[in-house]
Structures are given as structure tokens and as C-alpha cells.
C-alpha positions as CSV (number, residue, x, y, z in Angstrom):
1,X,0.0,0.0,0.0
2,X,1.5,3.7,-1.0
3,X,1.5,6.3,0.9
4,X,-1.3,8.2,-0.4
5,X,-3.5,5.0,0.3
6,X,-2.2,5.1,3.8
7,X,-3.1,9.0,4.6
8,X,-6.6,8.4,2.9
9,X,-7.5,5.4,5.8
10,X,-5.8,7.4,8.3
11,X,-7.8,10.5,7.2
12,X,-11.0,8.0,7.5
13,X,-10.5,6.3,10.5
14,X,-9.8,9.7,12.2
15,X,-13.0,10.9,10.6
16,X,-14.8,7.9,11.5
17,X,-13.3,8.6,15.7
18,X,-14.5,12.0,15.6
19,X,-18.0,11.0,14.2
20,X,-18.3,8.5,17.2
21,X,-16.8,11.1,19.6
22,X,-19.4,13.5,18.8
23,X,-22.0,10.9,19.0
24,X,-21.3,9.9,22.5
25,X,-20.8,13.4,23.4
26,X,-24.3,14.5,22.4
27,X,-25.9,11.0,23.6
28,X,-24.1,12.5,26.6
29,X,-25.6,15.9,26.6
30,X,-29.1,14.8,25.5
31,X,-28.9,12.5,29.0
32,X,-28.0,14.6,30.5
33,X,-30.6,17.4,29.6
34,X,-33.2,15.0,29.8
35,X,-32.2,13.4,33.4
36,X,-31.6,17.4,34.7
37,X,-35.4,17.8,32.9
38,X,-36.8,14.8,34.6
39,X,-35.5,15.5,38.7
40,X,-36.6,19.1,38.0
41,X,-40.0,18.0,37.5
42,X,-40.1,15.7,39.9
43,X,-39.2,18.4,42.5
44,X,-41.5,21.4,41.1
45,X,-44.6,18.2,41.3
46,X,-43.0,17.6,45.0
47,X,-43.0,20.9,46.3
48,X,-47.2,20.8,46.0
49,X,-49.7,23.8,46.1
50,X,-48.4,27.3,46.1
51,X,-50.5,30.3,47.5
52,X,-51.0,32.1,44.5
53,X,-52.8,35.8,45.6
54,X,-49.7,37.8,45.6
55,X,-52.1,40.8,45.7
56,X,-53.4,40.2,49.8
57,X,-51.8,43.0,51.7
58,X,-51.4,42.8,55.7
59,X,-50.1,46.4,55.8
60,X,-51.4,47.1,59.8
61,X,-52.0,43.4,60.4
62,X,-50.2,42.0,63.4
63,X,-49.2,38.5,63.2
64,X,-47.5,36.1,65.6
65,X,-45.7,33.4,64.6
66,X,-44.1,30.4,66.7
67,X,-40.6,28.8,66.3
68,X,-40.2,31.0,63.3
69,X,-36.5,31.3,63.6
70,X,-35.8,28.3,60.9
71,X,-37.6,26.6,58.1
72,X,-41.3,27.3,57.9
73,X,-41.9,29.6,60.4
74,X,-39.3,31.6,59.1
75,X,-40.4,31.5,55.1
76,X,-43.9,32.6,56.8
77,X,-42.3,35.4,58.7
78,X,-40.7,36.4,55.4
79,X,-43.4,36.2,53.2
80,X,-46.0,38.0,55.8
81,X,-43.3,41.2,56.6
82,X,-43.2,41.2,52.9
83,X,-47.0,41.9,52.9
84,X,-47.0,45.1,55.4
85,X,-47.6,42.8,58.7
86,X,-46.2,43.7,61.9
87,X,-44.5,40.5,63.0
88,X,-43.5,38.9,66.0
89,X,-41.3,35.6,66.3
90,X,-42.1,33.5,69.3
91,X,-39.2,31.2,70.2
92,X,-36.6,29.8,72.3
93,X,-33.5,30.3,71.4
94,X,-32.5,34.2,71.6
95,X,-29.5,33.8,69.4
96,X,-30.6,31.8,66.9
97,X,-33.9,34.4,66.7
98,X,-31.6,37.3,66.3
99,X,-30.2,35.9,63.6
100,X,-32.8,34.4,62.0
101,X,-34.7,38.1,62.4
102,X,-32.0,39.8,60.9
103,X,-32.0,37.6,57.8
104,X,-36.0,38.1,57.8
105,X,-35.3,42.2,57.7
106,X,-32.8,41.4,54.8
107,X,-35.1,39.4,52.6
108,X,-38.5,41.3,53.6
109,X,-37.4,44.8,53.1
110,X,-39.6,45.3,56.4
111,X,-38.5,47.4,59.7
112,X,-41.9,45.7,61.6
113,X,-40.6,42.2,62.6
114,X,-39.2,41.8,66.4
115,X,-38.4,38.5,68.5
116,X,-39.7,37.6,71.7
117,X,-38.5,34.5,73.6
118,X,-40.6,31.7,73.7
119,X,-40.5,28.6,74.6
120,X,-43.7,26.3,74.6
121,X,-42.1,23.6,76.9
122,X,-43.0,26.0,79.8
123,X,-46.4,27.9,81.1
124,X,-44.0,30.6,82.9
125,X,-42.4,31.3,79.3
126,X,-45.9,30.9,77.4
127,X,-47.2,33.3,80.2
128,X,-44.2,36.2,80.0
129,X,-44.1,36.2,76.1
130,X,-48.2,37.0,76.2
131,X,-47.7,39.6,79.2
132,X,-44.8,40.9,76.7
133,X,-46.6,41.1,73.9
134,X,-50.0,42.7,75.7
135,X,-47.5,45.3,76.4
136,X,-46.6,46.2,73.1
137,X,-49.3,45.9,70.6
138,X,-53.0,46.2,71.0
139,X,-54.1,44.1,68.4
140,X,-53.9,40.3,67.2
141,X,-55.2,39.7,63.8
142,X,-53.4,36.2,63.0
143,X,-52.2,33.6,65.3
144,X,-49.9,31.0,63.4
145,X,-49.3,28.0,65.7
146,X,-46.1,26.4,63.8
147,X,-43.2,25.6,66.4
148,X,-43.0,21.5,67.2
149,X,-40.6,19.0,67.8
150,X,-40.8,15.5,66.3
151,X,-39.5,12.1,66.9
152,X,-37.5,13.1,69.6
153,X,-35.7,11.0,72.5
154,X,-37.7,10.9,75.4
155,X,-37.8,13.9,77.3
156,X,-40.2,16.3,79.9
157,X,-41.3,19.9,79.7
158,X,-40.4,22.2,82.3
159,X,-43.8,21.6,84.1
160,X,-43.6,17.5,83.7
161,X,-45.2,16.9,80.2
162,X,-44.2,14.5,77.5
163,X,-42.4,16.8,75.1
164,X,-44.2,15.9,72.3
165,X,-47.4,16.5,74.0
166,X,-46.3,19.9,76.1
167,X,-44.8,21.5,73.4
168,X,-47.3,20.5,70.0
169,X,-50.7,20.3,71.8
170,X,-50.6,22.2,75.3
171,X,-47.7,24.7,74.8
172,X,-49.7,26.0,71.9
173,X,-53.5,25.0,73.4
174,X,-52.3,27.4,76.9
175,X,-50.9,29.8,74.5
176,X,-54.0,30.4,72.6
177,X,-56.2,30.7,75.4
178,X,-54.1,33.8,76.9
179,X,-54.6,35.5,73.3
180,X,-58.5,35.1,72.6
181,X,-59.4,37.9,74.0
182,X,-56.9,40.3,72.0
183,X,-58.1,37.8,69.1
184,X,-61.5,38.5,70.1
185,X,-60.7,42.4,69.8
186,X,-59.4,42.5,66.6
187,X,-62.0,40.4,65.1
188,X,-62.3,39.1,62.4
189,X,-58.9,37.3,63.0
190,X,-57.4,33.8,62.5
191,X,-55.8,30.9,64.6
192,X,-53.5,28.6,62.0
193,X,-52.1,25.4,63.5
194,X,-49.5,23.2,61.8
195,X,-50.9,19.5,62.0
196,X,-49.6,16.9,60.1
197,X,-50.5,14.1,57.9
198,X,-49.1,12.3,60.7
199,X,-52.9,12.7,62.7
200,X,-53.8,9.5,60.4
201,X,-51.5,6.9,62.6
202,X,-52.0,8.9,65.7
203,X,-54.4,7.3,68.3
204,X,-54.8,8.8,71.7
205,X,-54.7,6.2,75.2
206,X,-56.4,8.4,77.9
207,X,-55.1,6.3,80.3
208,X,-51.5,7.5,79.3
209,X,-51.7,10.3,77.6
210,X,-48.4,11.8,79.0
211,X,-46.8,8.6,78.0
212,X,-45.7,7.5,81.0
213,X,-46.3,3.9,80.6
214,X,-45.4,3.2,76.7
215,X,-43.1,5.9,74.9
216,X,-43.1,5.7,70.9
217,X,-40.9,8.5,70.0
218,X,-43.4,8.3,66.5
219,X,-46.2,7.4,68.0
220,X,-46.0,10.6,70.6
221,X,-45.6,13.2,67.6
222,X,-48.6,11.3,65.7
223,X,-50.7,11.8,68.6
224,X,-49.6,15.5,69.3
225,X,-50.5,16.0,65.8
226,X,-54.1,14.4,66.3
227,X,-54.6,16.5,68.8
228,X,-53.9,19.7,66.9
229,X,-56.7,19.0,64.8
230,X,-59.2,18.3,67.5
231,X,-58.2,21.2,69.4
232,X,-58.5,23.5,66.5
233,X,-62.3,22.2,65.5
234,X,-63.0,22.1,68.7
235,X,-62.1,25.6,69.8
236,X,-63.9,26.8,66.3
237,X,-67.1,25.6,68.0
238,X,-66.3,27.6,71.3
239,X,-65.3,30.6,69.2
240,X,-68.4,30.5,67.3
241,X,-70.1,34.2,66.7
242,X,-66.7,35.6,68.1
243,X,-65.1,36.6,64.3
244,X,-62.4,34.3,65.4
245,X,-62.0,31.6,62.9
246,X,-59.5,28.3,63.1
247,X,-57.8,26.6,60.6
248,X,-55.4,23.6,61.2
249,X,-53.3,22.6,58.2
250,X,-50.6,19.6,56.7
251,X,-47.9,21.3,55.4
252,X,-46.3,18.5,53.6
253,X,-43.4,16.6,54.3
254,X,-40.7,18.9,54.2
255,X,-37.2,19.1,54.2
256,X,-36.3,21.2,57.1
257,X,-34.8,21.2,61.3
258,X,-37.4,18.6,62.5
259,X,-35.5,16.0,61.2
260,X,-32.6,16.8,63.6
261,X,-33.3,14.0,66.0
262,X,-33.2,11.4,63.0
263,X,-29.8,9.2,62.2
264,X,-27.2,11.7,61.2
265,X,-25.2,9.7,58.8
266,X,-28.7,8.5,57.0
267,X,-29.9,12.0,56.6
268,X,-26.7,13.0,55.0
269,X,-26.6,10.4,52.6
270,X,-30.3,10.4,51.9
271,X,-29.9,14.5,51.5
272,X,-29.8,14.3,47.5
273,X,-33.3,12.0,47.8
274,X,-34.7,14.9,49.9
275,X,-33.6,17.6,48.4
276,X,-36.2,15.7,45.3
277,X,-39.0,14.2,47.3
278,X,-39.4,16.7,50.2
279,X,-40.4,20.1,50.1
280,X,-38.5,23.0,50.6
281,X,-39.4,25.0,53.8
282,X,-41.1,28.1,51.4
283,X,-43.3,25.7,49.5
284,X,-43.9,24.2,53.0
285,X,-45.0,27.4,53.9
286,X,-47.5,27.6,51.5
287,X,-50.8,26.3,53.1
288,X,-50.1,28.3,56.3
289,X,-50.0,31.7,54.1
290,X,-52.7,30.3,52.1
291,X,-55.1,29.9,55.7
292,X,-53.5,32.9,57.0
293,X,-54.5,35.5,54.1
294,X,-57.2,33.6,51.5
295,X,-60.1,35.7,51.4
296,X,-62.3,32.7,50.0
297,X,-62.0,31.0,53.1
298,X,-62.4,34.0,55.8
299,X,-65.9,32.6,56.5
300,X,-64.4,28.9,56.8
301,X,-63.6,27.7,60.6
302,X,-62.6,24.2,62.4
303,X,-61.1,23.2,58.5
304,X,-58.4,21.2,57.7
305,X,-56.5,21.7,54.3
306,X,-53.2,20.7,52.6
307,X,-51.3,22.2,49.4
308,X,-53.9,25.3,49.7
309,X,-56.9,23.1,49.3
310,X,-59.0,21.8,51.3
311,X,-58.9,18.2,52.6
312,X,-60.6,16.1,54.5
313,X,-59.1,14.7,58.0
314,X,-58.9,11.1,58.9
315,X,-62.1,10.1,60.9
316,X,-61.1,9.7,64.7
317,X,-59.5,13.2,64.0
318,X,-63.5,14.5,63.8
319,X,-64.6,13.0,67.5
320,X,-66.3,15.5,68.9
321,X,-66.8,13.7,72.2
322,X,-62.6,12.9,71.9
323,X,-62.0,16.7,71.2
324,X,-64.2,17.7,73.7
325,X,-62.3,15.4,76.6
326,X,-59.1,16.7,75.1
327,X,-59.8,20.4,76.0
328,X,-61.4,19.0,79.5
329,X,-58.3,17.5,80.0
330,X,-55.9,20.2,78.0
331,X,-57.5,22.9,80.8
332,X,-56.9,21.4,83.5
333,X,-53.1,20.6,83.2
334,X,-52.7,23.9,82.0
335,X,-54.2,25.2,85.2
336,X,-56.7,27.4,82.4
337,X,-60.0,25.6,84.3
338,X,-58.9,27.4,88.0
């Protein structure tokens, strides 16, 4: 073979490597575009129903919102300074509010949000951040019941209560009752409590409702979760004719600091899998803004909803007679029936 018959199948085969080269690359490209594609819808499915009225102004509104130093109680805090609302952040770390309220200034553009301490695993706490707050504002127009704790190790409020049950059900039940009246005042206002999905597994022993006899660190959040729901249906009957309306909401499952008390090393390699299948903590936020501000719903009370719709609750979470030995119960651990 000559020469010029060599450089002609050299001249080929390099042709014939670049043609293959370029069809891996864009076999590549077009995999990669499509697998980008399909995990972005995936998430944008996953992050669920989005409160849509950007046009609801709270401008004068006063609004207090619990535990909203991190994930959804902050992206509500954000979202409602955004709208005019004077807010103020209930919780229990001072530090972590102060930073957190800082970062709410930033994003808001608002002067009107300030921190009290909080802390819902104690009546003396629940007691000075409503005597703190009486002294500073006049008016209550939305109540937004989010701080919890879930699936944690077995542990006691300051006044002896399962934290799980002192914190998500009778931190927030005392708390409310020391508001009503300002509530009542301002009328029409809201309550919003954060349930969860969670109310469908929770059952409630009356025999042990601290549990003191059987702890289940998943079966205590289910139930605290049950009981937001019954206490918020049940406390739109006794609020009845007041202007006061209740609304108790799932917000999803979302990825944000209540997983703290889960396996470290299995969060962290299950992050990527979240980051997909969970919400984030502003499209968690969603169906609180949504029962905070909708106007559609304003004469709606005792509801549950989920993804800014409303949704049916699991049956035992509509016993009347259960939700009525709840708050029996509820008031007179929290002293409220003296």
C-alpha cells in the first residue's frame, strides 16, 4: 500500500473517531438534559400547592408566629413582613432568633418584625411572652401556631409533660387561650395550626396520655398531631359568633430542622433523595400563608387543608366527644379551668 493509500484510511478512521466522539458526546448531553429535565419536574410536582394571591396586603396586620427562627416559620415570617404585617417571632433560642430576624429584615425589606423569647415547653415562658406582647401591641389579627418537635428521645417539659405533647398540643393550646381575648378584639382574626399528615396513625390512650407507661418516639408526635386537629375544630365551636375563625393545616413533608433528631449519617446520605422528594421549607410554607390570608376561606372555621386546598381529615381526627375530653383535659393541666 502507498503512501497516499495510507493517509486516505488514516484520514478515514480519524473521521470515523471524531463522528463516534461526537455521538457519545451529544448522547451524553441529551442525558444529560433530559435526566436534569426529569429531577426538575419531579421536584416542582414535589413541592405541592403554592399560595398564588400575591395581591393580599397585611399592611397594619399583626401577626405572631411560633418557632419562626428556621424553616417554615421563618419562610412565613418572610413572606408576611413582605405583605406590610407587623411580625413577632415567638421562640426559644435568643440567638438563633436574632439571627434568623435579621435575615427576615434582609429578605422582607420590612422594619416591623421583632423577637420575643418563647419557649412552649413552659407555662411561665408561654405566660411572660403573652404579658410581653400585651404590652406592646393592641391588636392580634393572625395567630400561626407552627413551632413542634418531632420524633424526639424521650424527654419532659419544664412543668412534667411528654415533650411531644407539652410543646405541639398544650404549649400552643395554653398559648392560645391567653390570646383570645386580644383575638376577640381585633376580630375578624385567625388561629392557624401546623398539624400533620401524621394525625392518620395517631391514636390517643387516655389512660396515658403523657406517656408515661409506653413511649413511641413516633407514635408521641402522631398523637400530638391528632390532637392539633381536634383542638382546633374544637375551639372553632367555642369561638363560634366571636369573628375568630381556626384553621389547622398539613404542610407536607418537608425538608427542614425537625429531622434533627433522625440518624445523622442517613440524613446525609439520603440528603440528595430529599432535596427531590421533600419540600423545601417556602413551598412548605404555602398552606399556612394560604389559611392565614385567603379571602375565600375568611368565613371557613374548624377546617383542615393541605397544598392550599381543602382536605378532609382522617375520621377519629373528627370526635367531637374525643375533642371535647381533650380540651377537658388540656385545661386542666394547663391550670386554664382554675
Amino acid at each position: 500500500m502507498d503512501g497516499a493509500s495510507l493517509r486516505s484510511t488514516g484520514g478515514i478512521d480519524m473521521a470515523q473517531k471524531t463522528d463516534d466522539s461526537f455521538m457519545i458526546s451529544s448522547i451524553c448531553l441529551a442525558s444529560g438534559i433530559l435526566i436534569f429535565a426529569f429531577v426538575y419536574f419531579v421536584r416542582k410536582f414535589f413541592q405541592g400547592g403554592q399560595f398564588k394571591n400575591k395581591d393580599i396586603r397585611l399592611d397594619a396586620k399583626v401577626v405572631i408566629i411560633t418557632g419562626a427562627n428556621s424553616g417554615i416559620g421563618k419562610e412565613t415570617a418572610i413572606e408576611c413582613a413582605k405583605r406590610g404585617a407587623r411580625v413577632y417571632m415567638g421562640c426559644r433560642d435568643a440567638n438563633r432568633m436574632e439571627k434568623a430576624r435579621q435575615e427576615i429584615l434582609d429578605k422582607s425589606g420590612s422594619q416591623n418584625v421583632f423577637g420575643l423569647e418563647l419557649d412552649l415547653a413552659s407555662f411561665d415562658s408561654i405566660r411572660n411572652f403573652v404579658r410581653t406582647f400585651l404590652s406592646m401591641e393592641r391588636r392580634l389579627h393572625v395567630l400561626i401556631n407552627n413551632a413542634g418537635v418531632m420524633a424526639c428521645p424521650k424527654e419532659y417539659t419544664k412543668d412534667g409533660f411528654e415533650m411531644h405533647f407539652g410543646v405541639n398540643h398544650l404549649g400552643h393550646f395554653y398559648l392560645t387561650n391567653l390570646l383570645v381575648d386580644v383575638l376577640k378584639r381585633t376580630a375578624p382574626s385567625r388561629i392557624v395550626t401546623v398539624s400533620s399528615l401524621g394525625h392518620k396513625w395517631g391514636r390517643i390512650d387516655k389512660d396515658d396520655i403523657n406517656s408515661e407507661k409506653d413511649y413511641r418516639e413516633w407514635g408521641a408526635y402522631m398523637q400530638s398531631k391528632l390532637c392539633n386537629i381536634l383542638f382546633s375544630r374544637h375551639l372553632a365551636k367555642r369561638l363560634r359568633g366571636t369573628g375568630i375563625h381556626t384553621y389547622c393545616l398539613h404542610p407536607g413533608t418537608v425538608n427542614t430542622e425537625l429531622t434533627r433528631y433522625q440518624n445523622r449519617c442517613m440524613m446525609i446520605a439520603a440528603k440528595p433523595l430529599l432535596w427531590v422528594f421533600f419540600k423545601s421549607a417556602k413551598s412548605g410554607a404555602q398552606t399556612t400563608l394560604y389559611c392565614a390570608m385567603e379571602p375565600t376561606i375568611a368565613g371557613d372555621t374548624g377546617k383542615y387543608y393541605s397544598d392550599c386546598k381543602l382536605k378532609e381529615p382522617e375520621p377519629h381526627a373528627k370526635d367531637d366527644a374525643m375533642a371535647e375530653w381533650l380540651w377537658n383535659i388540656s385545661e386542666k393541666l394547663t391550670g386554664l379551668n382554675r
